[in-house]
Every structure is written in structure tokens, then in C-alpha cells.
C-alpha positions as CSV (number, residue, x, y, z in Angstrom):
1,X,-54.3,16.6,-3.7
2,X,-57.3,19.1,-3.1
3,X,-56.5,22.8,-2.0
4,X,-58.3,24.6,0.8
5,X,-61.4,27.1,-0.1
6,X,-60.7,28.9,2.6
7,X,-56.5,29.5,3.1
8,X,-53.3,28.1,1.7
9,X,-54.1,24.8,2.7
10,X,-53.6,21.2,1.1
11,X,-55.0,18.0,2.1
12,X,-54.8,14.3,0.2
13,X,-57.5,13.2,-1.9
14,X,-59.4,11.8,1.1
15,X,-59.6,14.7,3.3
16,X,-62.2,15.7,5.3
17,X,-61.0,18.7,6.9
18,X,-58.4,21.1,6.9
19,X,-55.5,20.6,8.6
20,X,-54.1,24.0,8.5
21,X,-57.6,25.8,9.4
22,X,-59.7,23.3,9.5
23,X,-62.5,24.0,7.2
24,X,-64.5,21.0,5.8
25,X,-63.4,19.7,2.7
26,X,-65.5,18.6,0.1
27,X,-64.5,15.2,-1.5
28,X,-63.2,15.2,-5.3
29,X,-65.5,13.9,-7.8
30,X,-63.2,11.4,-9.8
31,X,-63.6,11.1,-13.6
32,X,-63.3,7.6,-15.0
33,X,-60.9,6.8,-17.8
34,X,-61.7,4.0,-21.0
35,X,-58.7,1.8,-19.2
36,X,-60.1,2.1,-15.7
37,X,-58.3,4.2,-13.9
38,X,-59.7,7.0,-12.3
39,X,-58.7,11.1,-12.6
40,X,-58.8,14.3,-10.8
41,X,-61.1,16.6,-12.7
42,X,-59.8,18.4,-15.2
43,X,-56.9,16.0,-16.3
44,X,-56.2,16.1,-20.1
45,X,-54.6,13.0,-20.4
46,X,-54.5,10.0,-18.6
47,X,-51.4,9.0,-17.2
48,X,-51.6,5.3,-17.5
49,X,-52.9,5.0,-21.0
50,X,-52.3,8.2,-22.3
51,X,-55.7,8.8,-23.5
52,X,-56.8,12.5,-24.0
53,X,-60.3,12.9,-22.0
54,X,-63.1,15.0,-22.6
55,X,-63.2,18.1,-21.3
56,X,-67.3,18.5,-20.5
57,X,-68.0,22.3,-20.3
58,X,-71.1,23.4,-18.3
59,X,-74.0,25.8,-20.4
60,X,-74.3,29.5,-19.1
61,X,-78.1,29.3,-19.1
62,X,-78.4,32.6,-21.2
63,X,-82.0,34.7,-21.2
């Protein structure tokens, strides 16, 4: 389930737009677990196998 950037919306995984305002909806990137399956971003654990995943953090570029 994704949540609208714009208002209080929800829309399934496979949403295009809104359906509450309307506004496009990006499309999830999925994360891919060792047994297959794949995750919403940010899952700790997957729940088929159990497996903890790897959190990847992204580098403040710092100057």
C-alpha cells in the first residue's frame, strides 16, 4: 500500500493515481529478498522466510 504525496490518500501497490485527489503516483521500487520474494522498501524482515534485510543508507555528500 503506498500513501499519497499530496493528501491523506492510499492507493494499492499498483497505483497510478490518486483516487481521493488524483495526484500521480509514483510506483514502489520493490527490494528483493535471498528466498525470492519481493518487499516494500524499508521492511526489516521478511515475512516468508524471516530473514532480516539490509537496511542500505544513502551518503550525505558532505563539503
Amino acid at each position: 500500500m503506498q500513501k499519497c504525496p499530496k493528501c491523506i490518500g492510499f492507493g494499492s501497490d499498483s497505483s497510478n493515481f490518486c483516487s481521493i485527489c488524483g495526484t500521480k503516483m509514483e510506483p514502489l521500487a520493490f527490494i528483493n529478498c535471498e528466498c525470492g520474494k519481493q518487499l516494500v522498501p524499508g521492511t526489516k524482515y521478511c515475512h516468508v522466510c524471516g530473514k532480516k534485510q539490509k537496511i542500505k543508507k544513502e551518503k550525505k555528500n558532505e563539503k
